[in-house]
C-alpha positions in Angstrom: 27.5 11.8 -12.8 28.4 9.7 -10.0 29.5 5.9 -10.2 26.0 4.6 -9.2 24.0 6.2 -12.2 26.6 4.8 -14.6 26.0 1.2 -13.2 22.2 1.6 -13.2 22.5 2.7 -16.8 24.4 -0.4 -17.6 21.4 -2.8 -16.0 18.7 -0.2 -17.9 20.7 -1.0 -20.6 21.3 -4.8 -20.1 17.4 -5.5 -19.2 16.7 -3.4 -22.3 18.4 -6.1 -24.7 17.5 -8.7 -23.4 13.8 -7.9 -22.6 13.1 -4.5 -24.2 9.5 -4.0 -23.2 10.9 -4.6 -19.6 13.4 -2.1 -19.8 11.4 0.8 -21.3 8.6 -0.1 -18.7 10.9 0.2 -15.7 11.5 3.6 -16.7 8.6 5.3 -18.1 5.7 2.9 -16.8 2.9 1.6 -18.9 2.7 4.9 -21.2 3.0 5.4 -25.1 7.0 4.2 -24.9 6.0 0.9 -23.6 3.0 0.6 -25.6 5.5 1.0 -28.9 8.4 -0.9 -27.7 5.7 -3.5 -27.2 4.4 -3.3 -30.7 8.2 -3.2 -32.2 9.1 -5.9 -30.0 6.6 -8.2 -31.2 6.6 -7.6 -35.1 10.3 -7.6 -35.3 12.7 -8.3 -31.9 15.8 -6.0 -33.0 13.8 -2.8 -34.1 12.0 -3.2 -30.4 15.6 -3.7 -29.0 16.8 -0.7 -31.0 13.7 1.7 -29.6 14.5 0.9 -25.9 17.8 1.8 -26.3 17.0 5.2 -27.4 14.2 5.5 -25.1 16.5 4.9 -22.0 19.8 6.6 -23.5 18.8 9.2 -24.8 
């Protein structure tokens, strides 16, 4: 791991909290992730928070 993927990690990471839908779409597109991150996002904001952070850590 090189010092460049740790600082994109941190902005995935960043966009992800503040905008979670964002975040999960700028890495996997408009698939099933975004589609549920959506969803989570707009029942309850912290669950959708929570599911892009696992999406883009893990």
């Amino acid at each position: 791991m090189g010092k460049g993927s740790s600082g994109a990690t941190f902005c995935e990471v960043l966009i992800a909290i503040l905008l979670p839908p964002l975040g999960v779409f700028l890495k996997y597109g408009c698939g099933l992730e975004f589609w549920l991150c959506l969803l989570l996002t707009l029942f309850a904001y912290v669950p959708g928070i929570l599911y892009a952070l696992y999406v883009i850590v893990a």
